[in-house]
N, C-alpha and C positions, 0 to 999 in steps of 0.2 A: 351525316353519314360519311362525307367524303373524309373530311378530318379525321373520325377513328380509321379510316384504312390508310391514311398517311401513316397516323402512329406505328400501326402497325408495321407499315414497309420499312419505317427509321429505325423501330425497335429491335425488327429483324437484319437488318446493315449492319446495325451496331455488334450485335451480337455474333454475329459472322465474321466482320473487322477483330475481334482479341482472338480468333481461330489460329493454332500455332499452324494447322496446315496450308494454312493464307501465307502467315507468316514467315515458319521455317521448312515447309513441304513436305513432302511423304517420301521422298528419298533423300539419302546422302550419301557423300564420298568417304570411302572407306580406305586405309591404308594396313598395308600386311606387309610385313616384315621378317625374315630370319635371320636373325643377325649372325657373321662367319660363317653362313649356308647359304650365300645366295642362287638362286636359280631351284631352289627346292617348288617341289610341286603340291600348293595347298588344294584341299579339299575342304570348301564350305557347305556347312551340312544347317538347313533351319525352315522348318515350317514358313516362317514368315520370307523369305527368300526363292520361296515357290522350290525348294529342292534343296540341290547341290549346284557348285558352281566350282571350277578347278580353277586355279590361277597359280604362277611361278611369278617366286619372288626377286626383288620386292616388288609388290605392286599396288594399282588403287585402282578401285571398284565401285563405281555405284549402285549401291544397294537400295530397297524398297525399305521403311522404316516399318518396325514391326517390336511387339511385346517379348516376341522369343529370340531367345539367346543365339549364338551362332556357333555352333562346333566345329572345331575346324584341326584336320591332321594334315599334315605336313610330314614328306618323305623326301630323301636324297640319296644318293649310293653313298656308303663310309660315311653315313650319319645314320643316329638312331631316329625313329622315329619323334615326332614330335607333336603336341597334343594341347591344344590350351582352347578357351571359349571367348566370344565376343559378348559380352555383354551388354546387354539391352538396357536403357534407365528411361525414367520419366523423364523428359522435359521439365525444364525449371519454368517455364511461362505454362504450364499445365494446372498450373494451379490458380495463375490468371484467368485464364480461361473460363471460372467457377464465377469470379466478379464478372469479368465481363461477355462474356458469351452463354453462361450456363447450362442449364443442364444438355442443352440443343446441344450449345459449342463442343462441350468434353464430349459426347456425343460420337460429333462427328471429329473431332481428333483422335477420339479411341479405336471406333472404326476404320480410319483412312491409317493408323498408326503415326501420326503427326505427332504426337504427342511423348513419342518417346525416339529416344539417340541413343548413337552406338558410340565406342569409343573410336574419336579420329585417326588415332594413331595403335597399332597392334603388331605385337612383336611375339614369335614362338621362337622359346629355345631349343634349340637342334643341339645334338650333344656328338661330336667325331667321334667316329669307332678306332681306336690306338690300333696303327701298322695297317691301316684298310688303304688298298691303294684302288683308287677307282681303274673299271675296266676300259681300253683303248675304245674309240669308238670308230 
């Protein structure tokens, strides 16, 4: 008897050990960029990010890791607005996970959002409005 519950607690280790949320976590660092608009004021908008979240460029952000995308606008005076999305991917050890974790591990990768990454680096084009001269502050 004691031996099958050994197996058991190894079988279960192992299988928790190829967890990309072990592995790569449920957050990451995220960087946002406007390039020749610096100090613009982003708005990230995503389910998975529990809301919105504002931030002025450039900047970096740790985010909760999650399946949905991130929208995200960007505003400046004598610039037009700006509009681009962050993209959510699978994890490339996600598919690890399947060998060595299974069904449990995708599982709890899919739930904790481990399993999937944003892009590190993210950049919105901001376009100058011609002859706009910002206002005195």
């Amino acid at each position: 008897m004691r031996v099958g519950l050994l197996s058991v607690l190894i079988a279960s280790s192992l299988m928790l050990a190829g967890c990309a949320s072990i592995a790569k976590g449920t957050t990451q660092a995220v960087a946002l960029d406007t390039p020749g608009a610096p100090g613009s004021t982003c708005t990230l908008t995503s389910e998975g990010i529990g809301g919105t979240k504002t931030v002025q460029t450039p900047a970096s952000l740790v985010l909760d890791k999650s399946q949905h995308n991130i929208a995200v606008s960007c505003k400046k005076e004598c610039f037009q607005d700006g509009v681009g999305i962050i993209p959510s991917h699978t994890e490339a050890m996600a598919a690890g996970n399947i060998l060595v974790g299974g069904v449990v591990g995708l599982a709890v990768d899919a739930a904790s959002g481990a399993m999937n990454k944003y892009n590190d680096s993210n950049q919105i084009a901001m376009v100058a409005i011609p002859g706009c001269k910002p206002k005195p502050i």
